[in-house]
C-alpha positions as CSV (number, residue, x, y, z in Angstrom):
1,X,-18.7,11.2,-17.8
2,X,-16.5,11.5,-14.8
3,X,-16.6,8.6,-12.4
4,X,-16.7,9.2,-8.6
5,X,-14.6,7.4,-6.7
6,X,-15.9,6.5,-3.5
7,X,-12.8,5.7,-1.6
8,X,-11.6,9.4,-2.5
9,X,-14.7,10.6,-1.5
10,X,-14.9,8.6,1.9
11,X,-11.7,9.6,2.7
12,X,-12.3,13.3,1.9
13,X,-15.2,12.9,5.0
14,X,-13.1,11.9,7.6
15,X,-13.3,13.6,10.7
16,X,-10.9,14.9,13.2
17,X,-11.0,11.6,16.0
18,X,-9.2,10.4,18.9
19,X,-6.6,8.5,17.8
20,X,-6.2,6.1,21.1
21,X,-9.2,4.3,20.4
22,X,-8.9,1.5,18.2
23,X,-12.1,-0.3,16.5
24,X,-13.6,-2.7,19.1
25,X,-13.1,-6.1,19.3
26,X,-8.8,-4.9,19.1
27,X,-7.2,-7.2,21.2
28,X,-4.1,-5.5,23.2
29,X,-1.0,-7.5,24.7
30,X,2.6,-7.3,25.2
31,X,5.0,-9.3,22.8
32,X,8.1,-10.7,23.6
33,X,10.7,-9.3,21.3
34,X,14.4,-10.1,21.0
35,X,14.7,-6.3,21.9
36,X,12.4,-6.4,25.0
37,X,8.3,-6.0,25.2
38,X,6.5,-4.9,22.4
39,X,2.7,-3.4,22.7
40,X,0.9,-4.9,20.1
41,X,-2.4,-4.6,18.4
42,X,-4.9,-7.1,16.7
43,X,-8.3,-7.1,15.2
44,X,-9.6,-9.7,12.9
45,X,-10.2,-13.6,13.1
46,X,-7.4,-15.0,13.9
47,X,-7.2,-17.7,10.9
48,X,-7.2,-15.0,8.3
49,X,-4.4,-14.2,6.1
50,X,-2.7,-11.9,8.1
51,X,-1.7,-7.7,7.4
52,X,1.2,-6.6,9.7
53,X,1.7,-2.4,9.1
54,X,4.8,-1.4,11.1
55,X,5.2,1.9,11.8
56,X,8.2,4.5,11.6
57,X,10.5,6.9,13.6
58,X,8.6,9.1,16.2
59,X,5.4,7.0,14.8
60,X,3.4,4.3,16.8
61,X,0.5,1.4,16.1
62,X,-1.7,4.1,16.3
63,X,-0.7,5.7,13.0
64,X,-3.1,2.7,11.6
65,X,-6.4,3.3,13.3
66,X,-8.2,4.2,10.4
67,X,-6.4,0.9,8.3
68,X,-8.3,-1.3,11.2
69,X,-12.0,-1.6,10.9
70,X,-11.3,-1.5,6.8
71,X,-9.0,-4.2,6.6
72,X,-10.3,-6.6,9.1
73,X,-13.5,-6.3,7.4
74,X,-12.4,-7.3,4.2
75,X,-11.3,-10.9,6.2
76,X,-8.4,-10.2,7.0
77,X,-6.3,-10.5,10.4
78,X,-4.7,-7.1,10.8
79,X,-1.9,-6.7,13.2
80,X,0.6,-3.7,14.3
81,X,3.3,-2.9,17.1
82,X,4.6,-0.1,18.8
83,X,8.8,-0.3,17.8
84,X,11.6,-0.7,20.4
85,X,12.0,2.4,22.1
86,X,8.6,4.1,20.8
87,X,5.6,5.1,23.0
88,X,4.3,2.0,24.8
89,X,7.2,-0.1,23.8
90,X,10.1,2.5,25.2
91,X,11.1,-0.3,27.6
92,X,12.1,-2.7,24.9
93,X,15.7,-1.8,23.5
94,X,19.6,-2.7,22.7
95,X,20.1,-3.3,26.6
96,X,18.2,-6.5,26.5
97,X,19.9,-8.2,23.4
98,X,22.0,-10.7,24.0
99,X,25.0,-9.7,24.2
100,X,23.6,-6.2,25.7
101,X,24.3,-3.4,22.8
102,X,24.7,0.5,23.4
103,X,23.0,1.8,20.1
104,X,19.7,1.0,18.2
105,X,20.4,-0.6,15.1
106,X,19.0,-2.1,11.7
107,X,19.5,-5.8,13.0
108,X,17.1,-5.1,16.3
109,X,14.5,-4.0,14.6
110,X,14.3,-6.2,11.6
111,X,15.0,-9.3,14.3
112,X,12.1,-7.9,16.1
113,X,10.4,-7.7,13.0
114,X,11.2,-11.0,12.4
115,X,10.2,-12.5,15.6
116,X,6.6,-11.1,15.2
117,X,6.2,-12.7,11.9
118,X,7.1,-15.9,13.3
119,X,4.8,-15.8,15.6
120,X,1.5,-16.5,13.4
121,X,0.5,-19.0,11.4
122,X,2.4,-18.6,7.7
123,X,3.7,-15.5,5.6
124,X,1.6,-11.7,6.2
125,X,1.2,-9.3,3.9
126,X,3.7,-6.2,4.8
127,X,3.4,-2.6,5.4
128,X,6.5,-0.5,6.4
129,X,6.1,3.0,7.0
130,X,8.7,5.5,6.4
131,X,11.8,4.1,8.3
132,X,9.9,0.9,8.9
133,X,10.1,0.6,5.0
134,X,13.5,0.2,5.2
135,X,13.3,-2.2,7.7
136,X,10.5,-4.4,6.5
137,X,12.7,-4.3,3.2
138,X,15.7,-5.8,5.0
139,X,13.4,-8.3,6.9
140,X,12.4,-9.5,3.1
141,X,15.6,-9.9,2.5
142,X,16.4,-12.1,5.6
143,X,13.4,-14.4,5.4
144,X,11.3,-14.0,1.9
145,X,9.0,-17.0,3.2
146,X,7.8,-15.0,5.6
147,X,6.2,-12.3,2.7
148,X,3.2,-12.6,1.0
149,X,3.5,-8.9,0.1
150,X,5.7,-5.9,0.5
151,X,3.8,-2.2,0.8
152,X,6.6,0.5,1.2
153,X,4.8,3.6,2.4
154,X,5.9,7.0,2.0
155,X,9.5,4.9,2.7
156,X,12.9,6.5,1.8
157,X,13.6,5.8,-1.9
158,X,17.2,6.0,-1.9
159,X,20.4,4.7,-0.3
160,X,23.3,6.4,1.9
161,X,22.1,9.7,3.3
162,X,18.3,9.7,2.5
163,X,17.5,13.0,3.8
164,X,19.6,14.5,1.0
165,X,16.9,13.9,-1.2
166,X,13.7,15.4,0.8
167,X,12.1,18.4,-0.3
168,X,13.1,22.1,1.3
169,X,15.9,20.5,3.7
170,X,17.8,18.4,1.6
171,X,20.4,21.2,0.7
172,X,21.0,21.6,5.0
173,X,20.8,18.4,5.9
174,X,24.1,17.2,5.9
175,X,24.5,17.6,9.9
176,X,24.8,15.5,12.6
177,X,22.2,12.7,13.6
178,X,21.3,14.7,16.7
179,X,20.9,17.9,14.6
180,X,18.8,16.2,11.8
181,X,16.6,14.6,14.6
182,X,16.6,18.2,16.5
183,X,14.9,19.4,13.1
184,X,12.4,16.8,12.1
185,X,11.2,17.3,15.9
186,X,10.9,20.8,15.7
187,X,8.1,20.6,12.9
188,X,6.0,17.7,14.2
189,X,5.7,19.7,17.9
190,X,5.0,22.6,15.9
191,X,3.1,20.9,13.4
192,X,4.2,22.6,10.2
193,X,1.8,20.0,8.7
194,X,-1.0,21.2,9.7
195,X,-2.9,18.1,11.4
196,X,-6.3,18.4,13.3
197,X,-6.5,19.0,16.8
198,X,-7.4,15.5,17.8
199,X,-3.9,14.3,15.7
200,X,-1.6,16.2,16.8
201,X,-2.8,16.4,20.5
202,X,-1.9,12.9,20.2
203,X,1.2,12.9,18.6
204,X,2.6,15.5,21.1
205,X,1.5,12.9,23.9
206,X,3.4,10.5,22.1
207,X,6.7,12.4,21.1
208,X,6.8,13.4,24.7
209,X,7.2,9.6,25.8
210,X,9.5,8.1,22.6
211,X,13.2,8.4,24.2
212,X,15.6,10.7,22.5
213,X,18.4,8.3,22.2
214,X,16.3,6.1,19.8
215,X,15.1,8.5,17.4
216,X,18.5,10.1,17.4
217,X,19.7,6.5,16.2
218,X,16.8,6.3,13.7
219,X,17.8,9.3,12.0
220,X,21.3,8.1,11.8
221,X,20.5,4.8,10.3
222,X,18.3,6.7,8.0
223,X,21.3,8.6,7.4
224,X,23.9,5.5,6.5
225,X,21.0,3.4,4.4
226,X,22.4,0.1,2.7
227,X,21.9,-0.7,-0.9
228,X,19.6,-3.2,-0.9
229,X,17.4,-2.7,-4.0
230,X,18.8,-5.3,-6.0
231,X,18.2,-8.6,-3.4
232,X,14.6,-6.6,-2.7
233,X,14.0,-7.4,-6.3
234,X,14.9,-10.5,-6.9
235,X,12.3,-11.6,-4.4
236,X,9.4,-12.1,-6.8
237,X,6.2,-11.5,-4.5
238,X,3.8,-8.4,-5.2
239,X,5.1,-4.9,-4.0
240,X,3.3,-1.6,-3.9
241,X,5.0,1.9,-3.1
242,X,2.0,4.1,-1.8
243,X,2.8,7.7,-1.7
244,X,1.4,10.9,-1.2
245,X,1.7,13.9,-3.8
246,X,3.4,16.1,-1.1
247,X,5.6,13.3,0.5
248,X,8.7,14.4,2.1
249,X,10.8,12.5,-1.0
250,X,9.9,14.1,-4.9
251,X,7.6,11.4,-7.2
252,X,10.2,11.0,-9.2
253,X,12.4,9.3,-6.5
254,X,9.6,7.1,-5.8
255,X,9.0,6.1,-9.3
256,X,12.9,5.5,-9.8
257,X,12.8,2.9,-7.0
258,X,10.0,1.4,-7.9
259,X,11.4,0.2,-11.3
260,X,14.4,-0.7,-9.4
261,X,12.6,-3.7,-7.4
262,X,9.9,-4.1,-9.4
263,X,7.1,-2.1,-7.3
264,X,3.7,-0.6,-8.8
265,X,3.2,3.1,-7.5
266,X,0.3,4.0,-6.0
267,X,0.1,8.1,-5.5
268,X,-2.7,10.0,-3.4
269,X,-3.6,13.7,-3.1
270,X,-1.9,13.7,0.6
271,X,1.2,14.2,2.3
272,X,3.7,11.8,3.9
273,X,0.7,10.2,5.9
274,X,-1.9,8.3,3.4
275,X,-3.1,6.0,6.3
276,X,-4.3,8.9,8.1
277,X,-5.6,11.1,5.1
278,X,-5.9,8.3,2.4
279,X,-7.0,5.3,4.3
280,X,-9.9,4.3,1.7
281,X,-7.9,4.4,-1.2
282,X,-4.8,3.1,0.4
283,X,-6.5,-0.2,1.3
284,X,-8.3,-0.6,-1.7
285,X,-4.8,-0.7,-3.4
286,X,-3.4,-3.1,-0.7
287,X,-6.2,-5.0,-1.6
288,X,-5.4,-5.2,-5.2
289,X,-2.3,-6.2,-4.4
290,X,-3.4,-8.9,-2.0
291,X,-5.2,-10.7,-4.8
292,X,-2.3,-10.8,-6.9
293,X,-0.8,-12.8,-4.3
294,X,-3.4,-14.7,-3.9
């Protein structure tokens, strides 16, 4: 007998939707960063263990709408933020640090990181997506007792240059930052995914606001990746890489990393975007992996 699964099954039935409007009850402010203002998100009592999904280059809080509702109604206090130089937060950046720096780096966003896990009451559970992977990994690194959980999603699972290693482009994509950057733009405007209407309206809205400079940075951080696999396991808390079959990086990668710092794999029938396409079945595997830190 085959068993249905219903979060497959919801998540198969999800329609195209505007992806500004977050469940209601969201509260909306401004945070104040090391980097500058941050637009944040929140839904969820605000003495519940806390969920804090970051997400990645070009990306915004809004790449999460669908993790909302489920989340906060499993009693949780789910939180996310737009990064320095991204969509509503493309004031905050290197020229507010003290002292003032030209480029954006690992340590602003992981200090940002840090600041907004600081400002809550105990460790969150984690969610980095893509890029933000690598920086929630460097934040765990930094300040462990502010993890209850690690969730890498569709994150680079490598070191150095990363790109080297994604499907199609890795042979071409030793180039320069801007170059590299110049490509991954050209198929998100031109949606070589394939995304409903309502999704990539919005992410063209969104692209057409997130500051060049920045993601040009991005990619070259992404490009010059630290080895930090070793210190990210030896931080024994739960960890969960959630993938999609048709990420950007090959399973294999994904499965090799995971054994490096100890990580269970989640994989989904998806691309490099389970929280819009997965959402179901991505948070009933966060969930899991909330209870075994519990």
């Amino acid at each position: 007998m085959t068993t249905i699964d219903d979060a497959l099954e919801r998540d198969q039935g999800i329609p195209d939707l505007d992806w500004h409007l977050f469940p209601a009850g969201t509260e909306r402010d401004v945070f104040a960063a090391p980097s500058g203002g941050l637009a944040r998100v929140r839904l969820g009592d605000s003495d519940a263990p806390r969920v804090v999904l970051v997400p990645g280059v070009v990306g915004s809080k809004e790449d999460f709408v669908l993790l909302f509702p489920l989340l906060a109604a499993a009693g949780y206090r789910v939180e996310s933020y737009d990064i320095a130089g991204h969509y509503e937060s493309i004031g905050a950046g290197p020229q507010h640090l003290d002292p003032p720096r030209e480029s954006y780096d690992y340590p602003l966003f992981v200090d940002d990181l840090i600041a907004i896990l600081e400002d809550g009451g105990g460790p969150a559970h984690v969610l980095g997506y893509s890029f933000a992977g690598l920086v929630t990994e460097l934040a765990l690194v930094a300040r462990p007792d502010l993890f209850r959980s690690l969730t890498l999603m569709a994150a680079p699972p490598a070191t150095g240059q990363v790109f080297r290693g994604v499907k199609h482009i890795g042979p071409i994509s030793d180039m320069t930052p801007h170059r590299a950057a110049g490509l991954i733009l050209w198929g998100i405007r031109y949606n070589l995914n394939r995304t409903p209407p309502g999704r990539i309206a919005f992410v063209r809205e969104r692209l057409a606001v997130t500051g060049r400079d920045c993601i040009d940075d991005v990619v070259g951080l992404m490009m010059a990746t630290p080895d930090f696999a070793e210190d990210v396991a030896a931080i024994d808390i739960p960890k969960l890489i959630a993938v999609g079959e048709h990420d950007l990086w090959p399973q294999a990668q994904h499965d090799a990393y995971a054994a490096r710092i100890g990580a269970r794999v989640a994989t989904y029938a998806t691309g490099h975007a389970p929280c819009e396409t997965a959402p179901h079945q991505l948070v009933r595997d966060m969930l899991h992996l909330f209870a075994d830190a519990a």
